[in-house]
C-alpha positions, 0 to 999 in steps of 0.5 A: 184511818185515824191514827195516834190518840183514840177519838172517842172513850170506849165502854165494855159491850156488855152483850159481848162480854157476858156471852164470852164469860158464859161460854168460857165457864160452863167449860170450866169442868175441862179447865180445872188444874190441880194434878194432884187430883187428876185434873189437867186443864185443857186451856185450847177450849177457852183460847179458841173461844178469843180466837173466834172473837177476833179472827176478822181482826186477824184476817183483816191484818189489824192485829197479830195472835200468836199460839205459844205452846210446847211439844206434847203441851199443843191443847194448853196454849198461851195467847200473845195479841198484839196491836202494833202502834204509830210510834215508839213504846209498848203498854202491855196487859199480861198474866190473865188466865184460862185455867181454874182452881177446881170447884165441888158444888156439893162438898164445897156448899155452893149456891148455884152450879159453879160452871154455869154463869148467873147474873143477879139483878144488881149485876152480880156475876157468879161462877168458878173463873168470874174474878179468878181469871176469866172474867179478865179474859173476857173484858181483854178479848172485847178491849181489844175486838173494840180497838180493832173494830174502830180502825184506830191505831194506838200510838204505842203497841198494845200487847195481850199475853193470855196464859195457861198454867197459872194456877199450878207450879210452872211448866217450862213447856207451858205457861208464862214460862214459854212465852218468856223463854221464846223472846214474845215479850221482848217488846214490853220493855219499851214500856210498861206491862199490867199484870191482871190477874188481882181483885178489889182493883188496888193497884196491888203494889206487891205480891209474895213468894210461895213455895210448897212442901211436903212432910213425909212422916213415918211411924209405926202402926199397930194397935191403939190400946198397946201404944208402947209398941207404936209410933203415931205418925198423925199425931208426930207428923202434926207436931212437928208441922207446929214446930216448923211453923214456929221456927218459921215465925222466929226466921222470918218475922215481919219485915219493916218493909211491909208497911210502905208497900201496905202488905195485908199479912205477914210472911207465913208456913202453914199446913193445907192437906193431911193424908192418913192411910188409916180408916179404924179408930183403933188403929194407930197409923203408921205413915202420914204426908202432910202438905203446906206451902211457905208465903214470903213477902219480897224483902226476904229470899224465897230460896233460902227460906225453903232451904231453911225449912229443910234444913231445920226438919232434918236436924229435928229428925236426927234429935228423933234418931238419938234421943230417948225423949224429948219435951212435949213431944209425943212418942216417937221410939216404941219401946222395942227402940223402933223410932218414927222418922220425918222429911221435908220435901219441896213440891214443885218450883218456888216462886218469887214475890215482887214489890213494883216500883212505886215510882214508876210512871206506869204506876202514875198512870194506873192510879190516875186512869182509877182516879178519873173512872171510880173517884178520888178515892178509888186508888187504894194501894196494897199488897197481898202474899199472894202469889204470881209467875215470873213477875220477879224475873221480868222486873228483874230482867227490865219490865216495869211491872204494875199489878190490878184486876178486878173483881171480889178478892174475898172471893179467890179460890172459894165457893161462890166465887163471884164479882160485879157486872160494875167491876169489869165496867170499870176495869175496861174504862181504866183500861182504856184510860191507861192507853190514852194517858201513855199514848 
């Protein structure tokens, strides 16, 4: 059929699109990720769900899906869709996901059940996976069953990679990891590739690094009223996470880079989860675990940063082992010379922030494609520390990476995760706008 430039633009099916998200997020209870409450999403249920979209278009030869998993990760596949083109070149919309962060109705006060899709009647969409990731499964599955359902070739090649494992530390058998390592995306050099997996559309210009870490705190439990005999590990383990933070603020303050690429924050350490293994008030714990995690904008390194975390818990530890006190610390020696002790761990690997090329046509195209759907002022650059896989190893490997999505960033990992009907309207134009501007 007609080939090159498509004939007409084409506009989200709304139908198709809301039956999608519905189905995907009432499975959200088996895409939840987070092992360390014992949850290991199972990705095959929603990927199964855009292969049965777009099975004719497979069967009828107009486009290509592929399955990338590794052995013992068969039920947590990544998708690449691929399109092949007239001419030279690649546009490529990478990084949209099928797992989610979990969701407690009841502990979380949501609204409404989390895994059932609701639509308001001022089209807001509401349920875990609306903005973080699914709502963009859904809107790429109907772009490209439309593509396919014109019969019109694109004169670029067009290529999809839907991922699992995003919303943990990387796994090198699952994931963006997988599809990398077995040469998938060696394509996408020859053009760029948007990553979707934002909100709020931006572009988002950069992202941060993260790193997690653990501080292991040991103390000596005993009884709250004989405190000479005790070290309280909470109240250590707290201290020293404040001490860590204000290093860490010392080490690595803002950057003057950050204004340029319009960062919403700064570099920051934080704590996130304590554990105390103690239920008595009149008990003093012995041990406690604290956990957090570092962002980093991408102007410093992310490796250094951890190691610099390390490294100064560990010269704190050995004040803690020679000292008898020191200022405004809490008691960490019973009076029998017993001493409390703390370690920092790093959880998992650590991943990089990038900034994207701010002169990249790519980019051009993007902000032109949100400029003709939303209005002149309906391309506003910025960058978050959030924080996405790979994006720095392709940029550094050859890919010019841009960054978007669509939906209510407000909204990222939180209760009552939702987003606009409008949003996704919008996003599929732009989407449509971005293949025919490079095309």
């Amino acid at each position: 059929m007609v080939q090159g430039r498509m004939s007409q633009p084409l506009a989200l099916n709304r139908d198709r699109f809301l039956d999608l998200l519905g189905r995907m997020i009432r499975l959200g209870p088996k895409l939840q990720n987070s092992p360390d409450a014992g949850l290991i999403p199972e990705e095959a249920l929603v990927a199964e769900i855009v292969e049965e979209a777009l099975a004719p278009h497979v069967k009828s030869g107009f486009l290509k899906l592929e399955r990338l998993a590794g052995p013992g990760y068969e039920r947590r596949p990544s998708l690449v869709i691929t399109i092949d083109g007239t001419g030279e070149g690649s546009i490529g919309f990478v990084g949209a996901h099928f797992d989610v962060v979990p969701a407690d109705r009841e502990a979380e006060n949501w609204e409404r059940d989390p895994f059932e899709l609701w639509v308001g009647e001022d089209g807001t969409l509401y349920g875990r996976g609306v903005t973080d990731c699914l709502g963009h499964v859904a809107v790429l599955t109907d772009f490209i069953a439309q593509i396919a359902e014109r019969g019109e070739r694109p004169k670029r090649r067009i290529q999809v990679v839907l991922i699992s494992n995003e919303e943990e530390a990387p796994i090198a058998e699952c994931g963006l990891d997988y599809v990398v390592a077995s040469g998938a995306m060696e394509p996408l050099k020859h053009g760029p590739i948007y990553w979707l997996d934002s909100a709020d559309f931006g572009p988002t210009v950069g992202t941060g690094g993260t790193g997690m870490w653990e501080l292991q705190v040991q103390g000596v439990g005993g009884h709250s009223g004989m405190t000479q005999n005790c070290v309280n590990a909470l109240e250590l383990g707290m201290h020293v996470a404040f001490e860590l933070v204000r290093w860490f603020e010392q080490a690595y303050p803002t950057h003057p880079s950050e204004e340029r690429w319009g960062f919403l924050s700064s570099s920051t350490l934080k704590s996130t989860v304590i554990h105390v293994k103690n239920e008595k008030i009149t008990k003093i714990p012995g041990d406690a675990v604290i956990r957090g995690d570092i962002r980093l904008v991408p102007f410093y390194d992310m490796t250094e940063a951890m190691a610099g975390a390390v490294k100064f818990v560990t010269e704190l530890d050995q004040k803690l082992q020679t000292a008898d006190e020191l200022p405004g610390f809490p008691r960490f020696m019973t009076a029998q010379g017993r001493r409390g002790s703390v370690k920092l761990v790093p959880k998992g690997r650590t991943m990089e922030g990038i900034a994207c090329d701010l002169e990249s046509a790519g980019l051009k195209a993007l902000v032109d494609a949100m400029k003709s759907v939303r209005g002149p002022d309906g391309a506003k650059q910025y960058s978050m520390t959030g924080s996405l896989p790979l994006v720095r190893d392709l940029q550094r490997n050859g890919f010019d990476v841009q960054i978007t999505g669509f939906g209510r960033s407000t909204y990222y990992h939180a209760p009552n995760e939702q987003a606009n009907l409008e949003h996704f309207e919008q996003g599929f134009a732009i989407l449509s706008q971005i293949c025919e501007r490079l095309g």
